[in-house]
Structures are given as C-alpha cells and as structure tokens.
Predicted model as a PDB file, atoms N, CA, C, CB and O in Angstrom, pLDDT in the B-factor column:
MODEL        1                                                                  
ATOM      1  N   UNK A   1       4.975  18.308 -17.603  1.00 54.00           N  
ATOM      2  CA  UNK A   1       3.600  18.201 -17.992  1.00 54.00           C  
ATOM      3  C   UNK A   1       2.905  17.217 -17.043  1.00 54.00           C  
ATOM      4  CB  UNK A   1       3.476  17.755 -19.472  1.00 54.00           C  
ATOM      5  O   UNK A   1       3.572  16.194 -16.890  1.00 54.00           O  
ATOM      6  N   UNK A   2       1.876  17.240 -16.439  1.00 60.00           N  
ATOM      7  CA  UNK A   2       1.453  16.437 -15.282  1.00 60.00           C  
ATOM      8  C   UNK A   2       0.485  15.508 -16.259  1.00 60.00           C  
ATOM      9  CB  UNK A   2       0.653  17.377 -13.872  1.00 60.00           C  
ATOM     10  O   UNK A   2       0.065  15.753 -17.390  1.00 60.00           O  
ATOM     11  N   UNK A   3       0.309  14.488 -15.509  1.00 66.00           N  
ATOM     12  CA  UNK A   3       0.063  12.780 -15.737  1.00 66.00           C  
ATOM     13  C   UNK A   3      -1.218  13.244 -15.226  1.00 66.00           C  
ATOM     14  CB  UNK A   3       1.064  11.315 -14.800  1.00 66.00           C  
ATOM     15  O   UNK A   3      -1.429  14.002 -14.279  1.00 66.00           O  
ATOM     16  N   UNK A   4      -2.468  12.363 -16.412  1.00 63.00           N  
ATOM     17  CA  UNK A   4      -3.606  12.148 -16.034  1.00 63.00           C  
ATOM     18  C   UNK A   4      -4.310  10.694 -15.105  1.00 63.00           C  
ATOM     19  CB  UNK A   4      -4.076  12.351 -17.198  1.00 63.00           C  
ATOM     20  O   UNK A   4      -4.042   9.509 -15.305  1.00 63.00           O  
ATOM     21  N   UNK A   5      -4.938  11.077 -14.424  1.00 62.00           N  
ATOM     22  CA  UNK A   5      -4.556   9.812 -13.613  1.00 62.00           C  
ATOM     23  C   UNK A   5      -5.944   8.987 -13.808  1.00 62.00           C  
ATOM     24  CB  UNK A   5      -4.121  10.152 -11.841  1.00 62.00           C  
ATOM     25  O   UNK A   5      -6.862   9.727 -14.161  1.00 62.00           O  
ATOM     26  N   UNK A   6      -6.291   7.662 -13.661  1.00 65.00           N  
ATOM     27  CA  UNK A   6      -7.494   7.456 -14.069  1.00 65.00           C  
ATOM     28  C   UNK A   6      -8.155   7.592 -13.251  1.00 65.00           C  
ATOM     29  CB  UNK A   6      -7.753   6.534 -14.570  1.00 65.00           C  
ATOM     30  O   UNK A   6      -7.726   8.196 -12.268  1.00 65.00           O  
ATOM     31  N   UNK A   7      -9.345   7.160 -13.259  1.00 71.00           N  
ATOM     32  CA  UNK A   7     -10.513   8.066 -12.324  1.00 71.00           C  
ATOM     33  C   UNK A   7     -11.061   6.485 -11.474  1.00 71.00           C  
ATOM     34  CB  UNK A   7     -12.190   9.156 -13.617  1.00 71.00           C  
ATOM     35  O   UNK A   7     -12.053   5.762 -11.556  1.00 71.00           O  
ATOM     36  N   UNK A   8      -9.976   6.489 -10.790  1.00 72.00           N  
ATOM     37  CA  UNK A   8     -10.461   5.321  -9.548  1.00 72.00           C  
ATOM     38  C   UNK A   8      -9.663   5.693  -8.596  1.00 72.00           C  
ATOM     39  CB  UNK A   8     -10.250   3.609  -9.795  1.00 72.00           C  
ATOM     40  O   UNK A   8      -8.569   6.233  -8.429  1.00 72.00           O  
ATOM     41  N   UNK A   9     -11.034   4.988  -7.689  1.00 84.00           N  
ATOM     42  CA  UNK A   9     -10.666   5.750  -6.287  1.00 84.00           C  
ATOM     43  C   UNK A   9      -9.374   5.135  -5.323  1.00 84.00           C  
ATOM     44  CB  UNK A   9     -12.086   5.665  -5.306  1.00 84.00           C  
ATOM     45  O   UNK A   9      -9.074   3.942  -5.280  1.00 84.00           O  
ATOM     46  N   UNK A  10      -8.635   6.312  -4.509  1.00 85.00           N  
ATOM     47  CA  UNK A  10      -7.790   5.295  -4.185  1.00 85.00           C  
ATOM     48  C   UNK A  10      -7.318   5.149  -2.475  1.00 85.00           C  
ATOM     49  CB  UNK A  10      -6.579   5.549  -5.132  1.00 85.00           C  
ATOM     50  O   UNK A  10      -7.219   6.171  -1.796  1.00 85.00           O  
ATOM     51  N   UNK A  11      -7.106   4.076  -2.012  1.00 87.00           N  
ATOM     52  CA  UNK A  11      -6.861   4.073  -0.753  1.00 87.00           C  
ATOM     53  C   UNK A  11      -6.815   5.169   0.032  1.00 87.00           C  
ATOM     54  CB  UNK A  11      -5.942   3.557  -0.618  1.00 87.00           C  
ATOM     55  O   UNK A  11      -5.884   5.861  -0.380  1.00 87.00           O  
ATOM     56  N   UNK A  12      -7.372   5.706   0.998  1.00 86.00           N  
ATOM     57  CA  UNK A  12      -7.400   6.750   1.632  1.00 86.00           C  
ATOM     58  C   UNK A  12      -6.227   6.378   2.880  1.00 86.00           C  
ATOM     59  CB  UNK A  12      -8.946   7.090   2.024  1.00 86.00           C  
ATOM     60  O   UNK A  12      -5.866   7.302   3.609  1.00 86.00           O  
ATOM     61  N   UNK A  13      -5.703   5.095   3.067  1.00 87.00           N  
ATOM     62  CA  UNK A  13      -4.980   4.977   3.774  1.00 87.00           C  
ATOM     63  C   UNK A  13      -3.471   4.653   3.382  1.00 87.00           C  
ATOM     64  CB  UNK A  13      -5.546   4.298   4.421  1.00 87.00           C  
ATOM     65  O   UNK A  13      -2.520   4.931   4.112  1.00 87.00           O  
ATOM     66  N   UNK A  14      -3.383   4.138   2.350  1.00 88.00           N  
ATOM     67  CA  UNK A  14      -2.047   4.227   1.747  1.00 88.00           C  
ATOM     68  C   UNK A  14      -1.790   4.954   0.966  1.00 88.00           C  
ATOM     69  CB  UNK A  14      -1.643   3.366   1.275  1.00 88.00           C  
ATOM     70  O   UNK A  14      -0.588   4.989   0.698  1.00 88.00           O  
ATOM     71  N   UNK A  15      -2.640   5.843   0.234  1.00 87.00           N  
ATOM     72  CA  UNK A  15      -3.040   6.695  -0.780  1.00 87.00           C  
ATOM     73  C   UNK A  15      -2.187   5.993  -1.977  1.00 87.00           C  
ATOM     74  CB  UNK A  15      -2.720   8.340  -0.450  1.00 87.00           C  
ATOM     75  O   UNK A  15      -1.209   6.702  -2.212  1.00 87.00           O  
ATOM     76  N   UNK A  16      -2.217   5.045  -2.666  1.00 85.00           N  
ATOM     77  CA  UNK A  16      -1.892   4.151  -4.042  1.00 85.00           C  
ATOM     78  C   UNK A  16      -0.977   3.792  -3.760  1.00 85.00           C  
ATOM     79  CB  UNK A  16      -1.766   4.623  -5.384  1.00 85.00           C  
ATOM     80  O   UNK A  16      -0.273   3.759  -4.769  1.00 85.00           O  
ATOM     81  N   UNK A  17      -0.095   3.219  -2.347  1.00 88.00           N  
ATOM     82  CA  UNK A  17       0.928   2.450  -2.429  1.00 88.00           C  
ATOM     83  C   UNK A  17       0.573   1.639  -1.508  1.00 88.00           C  
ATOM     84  CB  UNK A  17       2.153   2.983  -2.330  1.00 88.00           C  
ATOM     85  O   UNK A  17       0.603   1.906  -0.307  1.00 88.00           O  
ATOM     86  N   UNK A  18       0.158   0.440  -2.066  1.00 90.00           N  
ATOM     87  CA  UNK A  18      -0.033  -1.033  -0.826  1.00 90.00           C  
ATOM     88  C   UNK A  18       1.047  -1.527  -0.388  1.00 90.00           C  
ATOM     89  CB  UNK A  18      -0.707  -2.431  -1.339  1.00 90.00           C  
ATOM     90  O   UNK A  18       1.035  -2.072   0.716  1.00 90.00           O  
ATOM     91  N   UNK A  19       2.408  -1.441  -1.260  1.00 90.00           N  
ATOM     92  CA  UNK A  19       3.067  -2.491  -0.485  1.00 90.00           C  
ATOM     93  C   UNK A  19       4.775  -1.627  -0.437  1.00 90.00           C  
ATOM     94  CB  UNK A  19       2.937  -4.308  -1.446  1.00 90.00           C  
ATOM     95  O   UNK A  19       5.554  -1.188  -1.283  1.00 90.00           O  
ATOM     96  N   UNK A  20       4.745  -1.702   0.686  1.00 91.00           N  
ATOM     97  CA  UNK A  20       6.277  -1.344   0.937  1.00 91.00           C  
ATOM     98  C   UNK A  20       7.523  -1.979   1.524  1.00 91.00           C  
ATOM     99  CB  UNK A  20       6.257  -0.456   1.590  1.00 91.00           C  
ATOM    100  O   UNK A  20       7.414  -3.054   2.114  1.00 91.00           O  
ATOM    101  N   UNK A  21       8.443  -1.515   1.427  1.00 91.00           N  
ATOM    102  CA  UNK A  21       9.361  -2.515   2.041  1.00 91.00           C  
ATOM    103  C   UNK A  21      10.471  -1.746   3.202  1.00 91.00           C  
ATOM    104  CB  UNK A  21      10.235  -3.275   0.703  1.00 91.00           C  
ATOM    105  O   UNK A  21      11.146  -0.747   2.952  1.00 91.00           O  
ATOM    106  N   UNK A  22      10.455  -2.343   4.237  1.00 92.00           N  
ATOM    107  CA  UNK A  22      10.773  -1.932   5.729  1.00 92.00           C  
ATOM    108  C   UNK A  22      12.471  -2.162   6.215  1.00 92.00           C  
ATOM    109  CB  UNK A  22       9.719  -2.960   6.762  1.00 92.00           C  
ATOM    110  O   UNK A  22      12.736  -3.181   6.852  1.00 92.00           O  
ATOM    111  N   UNK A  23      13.386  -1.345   5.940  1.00 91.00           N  
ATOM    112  CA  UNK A  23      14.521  -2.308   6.438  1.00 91.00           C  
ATOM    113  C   UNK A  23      14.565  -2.338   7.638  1.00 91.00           C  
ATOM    114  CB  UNK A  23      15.805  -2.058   6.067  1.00 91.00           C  
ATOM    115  O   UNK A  23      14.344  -1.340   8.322  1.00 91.00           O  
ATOM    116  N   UNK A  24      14.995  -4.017   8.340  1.00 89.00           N  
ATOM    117  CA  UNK A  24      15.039  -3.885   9.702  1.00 89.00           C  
ATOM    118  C   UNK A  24      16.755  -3.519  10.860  1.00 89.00           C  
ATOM    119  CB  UNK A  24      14.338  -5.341   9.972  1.00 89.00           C  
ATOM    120  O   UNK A  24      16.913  -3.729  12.062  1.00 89.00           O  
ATOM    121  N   UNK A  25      17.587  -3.022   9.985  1.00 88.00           N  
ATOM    122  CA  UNK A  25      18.493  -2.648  10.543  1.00 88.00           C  
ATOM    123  C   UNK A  25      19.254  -4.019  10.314  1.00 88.00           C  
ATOM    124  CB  UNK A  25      18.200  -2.063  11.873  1.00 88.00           C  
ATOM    125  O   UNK A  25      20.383  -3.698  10.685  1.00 88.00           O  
ATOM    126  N   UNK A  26      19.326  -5.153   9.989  1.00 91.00           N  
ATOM    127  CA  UNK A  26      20.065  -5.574  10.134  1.00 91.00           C  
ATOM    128  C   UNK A  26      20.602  -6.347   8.735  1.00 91.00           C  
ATOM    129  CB  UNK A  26      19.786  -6.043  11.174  1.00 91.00           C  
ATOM    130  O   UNK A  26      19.919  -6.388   7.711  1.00 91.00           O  
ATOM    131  N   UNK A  27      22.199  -7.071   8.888  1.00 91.00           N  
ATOM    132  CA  UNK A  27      22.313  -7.704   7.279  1.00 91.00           C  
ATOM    133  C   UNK A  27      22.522  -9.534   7.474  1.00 91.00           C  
ATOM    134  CB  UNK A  27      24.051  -6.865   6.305  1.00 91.00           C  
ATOM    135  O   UNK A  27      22.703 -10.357   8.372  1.00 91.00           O  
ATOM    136  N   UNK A  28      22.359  -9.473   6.001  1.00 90.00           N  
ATOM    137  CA  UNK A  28      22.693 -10.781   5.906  1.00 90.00           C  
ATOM    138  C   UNK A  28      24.038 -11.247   5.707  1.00 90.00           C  
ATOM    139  CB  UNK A  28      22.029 -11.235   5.026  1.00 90.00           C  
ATOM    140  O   UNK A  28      24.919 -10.395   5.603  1.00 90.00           O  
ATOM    141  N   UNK A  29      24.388 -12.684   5.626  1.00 92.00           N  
ATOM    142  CA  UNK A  29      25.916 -12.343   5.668  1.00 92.00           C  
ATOM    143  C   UNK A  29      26.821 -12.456   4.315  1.00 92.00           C  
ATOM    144  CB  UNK A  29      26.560 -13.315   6.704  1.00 92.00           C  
ATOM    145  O   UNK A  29      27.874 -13.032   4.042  1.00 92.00           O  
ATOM    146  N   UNK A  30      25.781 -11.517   3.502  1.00 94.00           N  
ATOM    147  CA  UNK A  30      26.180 -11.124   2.266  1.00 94.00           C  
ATOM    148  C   UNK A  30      26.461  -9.932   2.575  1.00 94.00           C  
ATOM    149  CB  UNK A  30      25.327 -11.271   1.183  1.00 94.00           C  
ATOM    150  O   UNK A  30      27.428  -9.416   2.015  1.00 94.00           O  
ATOM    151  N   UNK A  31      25.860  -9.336   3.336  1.00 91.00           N  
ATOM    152  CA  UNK A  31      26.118  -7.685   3.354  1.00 91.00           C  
ATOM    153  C   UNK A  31      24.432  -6.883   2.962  1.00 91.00           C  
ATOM    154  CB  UNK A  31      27.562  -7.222   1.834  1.00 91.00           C  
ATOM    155  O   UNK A  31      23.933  -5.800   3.269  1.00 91.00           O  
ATOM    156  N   UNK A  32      24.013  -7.932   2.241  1.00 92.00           N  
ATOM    157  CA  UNK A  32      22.137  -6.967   2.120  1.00 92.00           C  
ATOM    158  C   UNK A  32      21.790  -6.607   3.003  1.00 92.00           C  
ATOM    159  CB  UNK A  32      20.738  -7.602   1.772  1.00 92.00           C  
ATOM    160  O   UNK A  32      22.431  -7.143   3.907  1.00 92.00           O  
ATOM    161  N   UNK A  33      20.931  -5.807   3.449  1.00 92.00           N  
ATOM    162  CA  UNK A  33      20.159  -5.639   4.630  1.00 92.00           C  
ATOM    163  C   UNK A  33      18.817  -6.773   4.254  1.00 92.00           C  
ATOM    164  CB  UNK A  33      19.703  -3.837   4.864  1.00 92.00           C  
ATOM    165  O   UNK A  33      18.508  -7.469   3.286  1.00 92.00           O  
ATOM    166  N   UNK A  34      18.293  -6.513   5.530  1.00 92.00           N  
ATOM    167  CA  UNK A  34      17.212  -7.682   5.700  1.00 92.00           C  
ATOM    168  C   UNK A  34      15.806  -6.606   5.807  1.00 92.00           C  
ATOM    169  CB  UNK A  34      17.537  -8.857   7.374  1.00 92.00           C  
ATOM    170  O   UNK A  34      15.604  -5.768   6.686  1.00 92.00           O  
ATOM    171  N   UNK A  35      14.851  -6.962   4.509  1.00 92.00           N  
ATOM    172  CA  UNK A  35      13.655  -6.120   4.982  1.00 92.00           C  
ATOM    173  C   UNK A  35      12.589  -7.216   4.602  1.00 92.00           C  
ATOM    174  CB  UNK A  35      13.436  -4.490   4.168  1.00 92.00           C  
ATOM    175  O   UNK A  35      12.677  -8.380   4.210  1.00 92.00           O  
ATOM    176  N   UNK A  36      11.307  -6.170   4.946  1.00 92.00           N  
ATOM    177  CA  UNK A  36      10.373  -7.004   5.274  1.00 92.00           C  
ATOM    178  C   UNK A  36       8.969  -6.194   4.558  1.00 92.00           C  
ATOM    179  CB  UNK A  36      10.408  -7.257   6.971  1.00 92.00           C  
ATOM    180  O   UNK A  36       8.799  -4.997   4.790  1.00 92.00           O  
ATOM    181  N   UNK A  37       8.059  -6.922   3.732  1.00 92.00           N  
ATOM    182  CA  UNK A  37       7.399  -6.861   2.863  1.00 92.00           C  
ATOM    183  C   UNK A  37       6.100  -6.647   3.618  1.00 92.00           C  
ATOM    184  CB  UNK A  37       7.593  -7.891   1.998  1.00 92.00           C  
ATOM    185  O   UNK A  37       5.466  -7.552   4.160  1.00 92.00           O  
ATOM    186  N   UNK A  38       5.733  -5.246   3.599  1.00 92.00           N  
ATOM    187  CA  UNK A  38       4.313  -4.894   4.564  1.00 92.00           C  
ATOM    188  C   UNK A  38       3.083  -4.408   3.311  1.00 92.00           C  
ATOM    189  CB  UNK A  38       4.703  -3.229   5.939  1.00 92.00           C  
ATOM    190  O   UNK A  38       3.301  -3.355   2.712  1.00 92.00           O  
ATOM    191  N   UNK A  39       2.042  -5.074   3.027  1.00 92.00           N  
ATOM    192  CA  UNK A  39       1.106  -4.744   2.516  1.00 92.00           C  
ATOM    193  C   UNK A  39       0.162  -4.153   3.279  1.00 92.00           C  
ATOM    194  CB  UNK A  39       0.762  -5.574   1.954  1.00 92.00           C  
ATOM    195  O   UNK A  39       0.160  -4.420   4.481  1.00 92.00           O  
ATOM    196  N   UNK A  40      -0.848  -3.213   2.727  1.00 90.00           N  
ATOM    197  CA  UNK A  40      -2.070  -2.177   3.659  1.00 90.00           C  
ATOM    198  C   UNK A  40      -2.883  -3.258   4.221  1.00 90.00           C  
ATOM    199  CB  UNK A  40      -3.250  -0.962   2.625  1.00 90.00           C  
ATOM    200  O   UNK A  40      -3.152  -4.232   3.517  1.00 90.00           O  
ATOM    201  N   UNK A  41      -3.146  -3.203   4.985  1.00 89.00           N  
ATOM    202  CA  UNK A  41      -4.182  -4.082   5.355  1.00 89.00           C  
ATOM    203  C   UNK A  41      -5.968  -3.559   4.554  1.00 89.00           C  
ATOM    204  CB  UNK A  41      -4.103  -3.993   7.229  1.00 89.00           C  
ATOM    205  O   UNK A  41      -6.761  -4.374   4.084  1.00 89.00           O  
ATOM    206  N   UNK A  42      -6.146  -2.309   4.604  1.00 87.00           N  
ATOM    207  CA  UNK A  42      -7.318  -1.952   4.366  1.00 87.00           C  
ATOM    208  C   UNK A  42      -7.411  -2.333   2.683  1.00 87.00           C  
ATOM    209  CB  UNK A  42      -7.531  -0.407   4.860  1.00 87.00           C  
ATOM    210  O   UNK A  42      -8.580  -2.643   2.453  1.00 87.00           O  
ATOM    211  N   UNK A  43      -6.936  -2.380   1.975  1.00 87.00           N  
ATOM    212  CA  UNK A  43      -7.249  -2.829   0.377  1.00 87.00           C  
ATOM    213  C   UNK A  43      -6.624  -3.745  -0.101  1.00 87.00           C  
ATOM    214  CB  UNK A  43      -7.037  -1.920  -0.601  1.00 87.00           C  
ATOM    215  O   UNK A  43      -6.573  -3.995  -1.306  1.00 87.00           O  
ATOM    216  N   UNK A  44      -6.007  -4.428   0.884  1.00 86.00           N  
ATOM    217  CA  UNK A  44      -5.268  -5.840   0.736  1.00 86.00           C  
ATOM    218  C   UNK A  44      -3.992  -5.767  -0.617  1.00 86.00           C  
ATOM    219  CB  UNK A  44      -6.659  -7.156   0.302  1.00 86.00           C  
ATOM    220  O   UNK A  44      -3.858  -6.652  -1.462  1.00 86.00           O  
ATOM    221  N   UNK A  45      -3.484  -4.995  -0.571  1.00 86.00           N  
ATOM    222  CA  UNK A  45      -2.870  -4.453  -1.688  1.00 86.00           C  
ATOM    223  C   UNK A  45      -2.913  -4.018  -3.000  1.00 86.00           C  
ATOM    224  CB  UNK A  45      -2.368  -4.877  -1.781  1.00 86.00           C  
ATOM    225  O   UNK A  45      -1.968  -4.036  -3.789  1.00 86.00           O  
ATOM    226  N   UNK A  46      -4.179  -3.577  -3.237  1.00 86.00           N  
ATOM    227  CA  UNK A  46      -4.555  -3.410  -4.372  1.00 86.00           C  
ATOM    228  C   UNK A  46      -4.477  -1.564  -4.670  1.00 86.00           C  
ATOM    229  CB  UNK A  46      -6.003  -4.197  -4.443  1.00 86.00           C  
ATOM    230  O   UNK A  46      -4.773  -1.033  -5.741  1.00 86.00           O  
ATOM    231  N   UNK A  47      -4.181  -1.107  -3.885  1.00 86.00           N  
ATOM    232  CA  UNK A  47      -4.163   0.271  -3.942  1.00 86.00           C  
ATOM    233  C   UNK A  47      -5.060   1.359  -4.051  1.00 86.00           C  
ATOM    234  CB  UNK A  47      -3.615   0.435  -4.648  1.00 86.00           C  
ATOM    235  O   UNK A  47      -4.820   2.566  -4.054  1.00 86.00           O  
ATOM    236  N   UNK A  48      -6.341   0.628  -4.159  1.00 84.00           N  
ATOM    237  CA  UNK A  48      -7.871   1.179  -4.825  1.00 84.00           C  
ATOM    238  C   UNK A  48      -9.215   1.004  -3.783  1.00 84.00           C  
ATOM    239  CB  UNK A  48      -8.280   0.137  -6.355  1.00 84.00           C  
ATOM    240  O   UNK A  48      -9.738  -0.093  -3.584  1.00 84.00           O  
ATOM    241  N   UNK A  49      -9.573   1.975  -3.302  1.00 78.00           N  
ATOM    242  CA  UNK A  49     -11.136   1.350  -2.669  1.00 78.00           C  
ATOM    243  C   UNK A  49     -11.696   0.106  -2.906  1.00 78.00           C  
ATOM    244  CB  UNK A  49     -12.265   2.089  -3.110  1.00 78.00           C  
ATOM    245  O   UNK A  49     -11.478  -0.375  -4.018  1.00 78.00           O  
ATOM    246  N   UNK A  50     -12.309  -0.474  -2.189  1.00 66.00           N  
ATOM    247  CA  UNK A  50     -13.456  -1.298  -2.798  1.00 66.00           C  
ATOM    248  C   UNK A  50     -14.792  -0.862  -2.109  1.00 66.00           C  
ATOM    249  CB  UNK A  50     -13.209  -2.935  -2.584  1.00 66.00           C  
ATOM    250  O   UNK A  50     -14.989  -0.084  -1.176  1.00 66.00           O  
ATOM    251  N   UNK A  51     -15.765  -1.717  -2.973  1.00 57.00           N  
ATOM    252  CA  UNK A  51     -16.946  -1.131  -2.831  1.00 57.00           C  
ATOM    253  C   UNK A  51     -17.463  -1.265  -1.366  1.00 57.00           C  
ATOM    254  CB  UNK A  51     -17.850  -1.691  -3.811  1.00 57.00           C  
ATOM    255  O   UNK A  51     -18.220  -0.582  -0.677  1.00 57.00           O  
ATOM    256  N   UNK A  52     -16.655  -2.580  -1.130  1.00 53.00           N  
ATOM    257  CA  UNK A  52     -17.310  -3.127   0.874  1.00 53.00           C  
ATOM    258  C   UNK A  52     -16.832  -1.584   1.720  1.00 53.00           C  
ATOM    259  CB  UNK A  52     -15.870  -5.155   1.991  1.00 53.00           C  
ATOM    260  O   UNK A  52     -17.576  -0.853   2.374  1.00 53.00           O  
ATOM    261  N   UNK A  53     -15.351  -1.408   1.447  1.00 47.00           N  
ATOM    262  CA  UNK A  53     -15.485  -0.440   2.134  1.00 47.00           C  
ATOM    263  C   UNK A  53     -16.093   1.152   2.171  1.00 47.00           C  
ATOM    264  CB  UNK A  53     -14.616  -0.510   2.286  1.00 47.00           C  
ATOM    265  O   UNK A  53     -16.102   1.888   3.158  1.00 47.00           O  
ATOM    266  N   UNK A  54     -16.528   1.424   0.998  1.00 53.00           N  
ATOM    267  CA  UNK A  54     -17.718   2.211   0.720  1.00 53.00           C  
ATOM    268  C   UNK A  54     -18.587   2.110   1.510  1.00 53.00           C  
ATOM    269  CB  UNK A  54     -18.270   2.024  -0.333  1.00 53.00           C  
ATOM    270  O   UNK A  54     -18.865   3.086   2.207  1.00 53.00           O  
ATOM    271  N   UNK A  55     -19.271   0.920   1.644  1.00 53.00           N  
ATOM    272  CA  UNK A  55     -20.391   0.407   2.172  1.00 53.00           C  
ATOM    273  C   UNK A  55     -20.549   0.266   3.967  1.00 53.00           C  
ATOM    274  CB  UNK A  55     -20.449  -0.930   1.458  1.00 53.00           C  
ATOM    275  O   UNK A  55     -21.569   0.205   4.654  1.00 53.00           O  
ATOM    276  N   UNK A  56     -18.754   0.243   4.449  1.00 56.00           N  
ATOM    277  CA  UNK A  56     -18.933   0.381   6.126  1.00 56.00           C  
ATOM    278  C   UNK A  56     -18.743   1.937   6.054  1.00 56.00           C  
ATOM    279  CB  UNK A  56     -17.611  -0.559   7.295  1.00 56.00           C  
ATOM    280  O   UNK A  56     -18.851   2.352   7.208  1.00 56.00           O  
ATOM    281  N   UNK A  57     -18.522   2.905   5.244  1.00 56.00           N  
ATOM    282  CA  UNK A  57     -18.260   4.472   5.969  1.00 56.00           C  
ATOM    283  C   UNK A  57     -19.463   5.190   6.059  1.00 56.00           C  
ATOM    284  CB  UNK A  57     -17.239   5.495   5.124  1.00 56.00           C  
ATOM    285  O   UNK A  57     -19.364   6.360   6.429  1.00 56.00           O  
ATOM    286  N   UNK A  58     -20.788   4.661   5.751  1.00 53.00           N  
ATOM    287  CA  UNK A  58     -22.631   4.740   6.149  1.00 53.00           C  
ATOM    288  C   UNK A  58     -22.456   4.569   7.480  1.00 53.00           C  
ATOM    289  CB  UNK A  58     -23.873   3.408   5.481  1.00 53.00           C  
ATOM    290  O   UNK A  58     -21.504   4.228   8.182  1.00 53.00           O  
ATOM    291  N   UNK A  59     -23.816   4.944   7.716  1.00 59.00           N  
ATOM    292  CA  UNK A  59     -24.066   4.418   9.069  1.00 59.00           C  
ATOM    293  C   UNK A  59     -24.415   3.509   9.164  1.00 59.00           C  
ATOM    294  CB  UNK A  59     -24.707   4.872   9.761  1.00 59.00           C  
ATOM    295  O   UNK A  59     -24.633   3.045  10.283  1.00 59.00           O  
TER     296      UNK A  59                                                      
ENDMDL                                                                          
END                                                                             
C-alpha cells in the first residue's frame, strides 16, 4: 500500500536525503571501515526547499 507523503517540497538535489555516509576504503584498527559524514550543501541538511532558494530560481 503506498505511503502518503506530506506535501513539502523537497530538495531537488538530494531529493530527501541530506546526509550520507561515504566509506573511504580504509579501516580502523578495529577492523571498521572509516567513513565520512557528507551533508547537501544546497538545504544544509534539512532535506526540504527553502524559501531563499525559491527566490534565486527567478530571474
């Protein structure tokens, strides 16, 4: 049954995922790998438009 989703707008560049996590190939000397915590730059992690950037896609 599909999920209603609420009606806000959402990153056109991450499309609702701000923050991900990157492994860089290598471990610690536990054995984890080592990654690295990249948030969108364009919605600062919030996953959602904001209105500023509404406001630069005008002319």
């Amino acid at each position: 049954m599909p999920q209603h989703a609420l009606n806000t707008p959402v990153c056109r560049d991450c499309d609702g995922f701000p923050v991900v996590a990157i492994t860089t190939g290598t471990r610690n000397t536990d054995g984890a790998r080592n990654t690295l915590r990249v948030t969108c730059s364009t919605c600062k992690g919030t996953g959602r438009r904001t209105a500023a950037a509404l406001a630069q896609a005008g002319r």
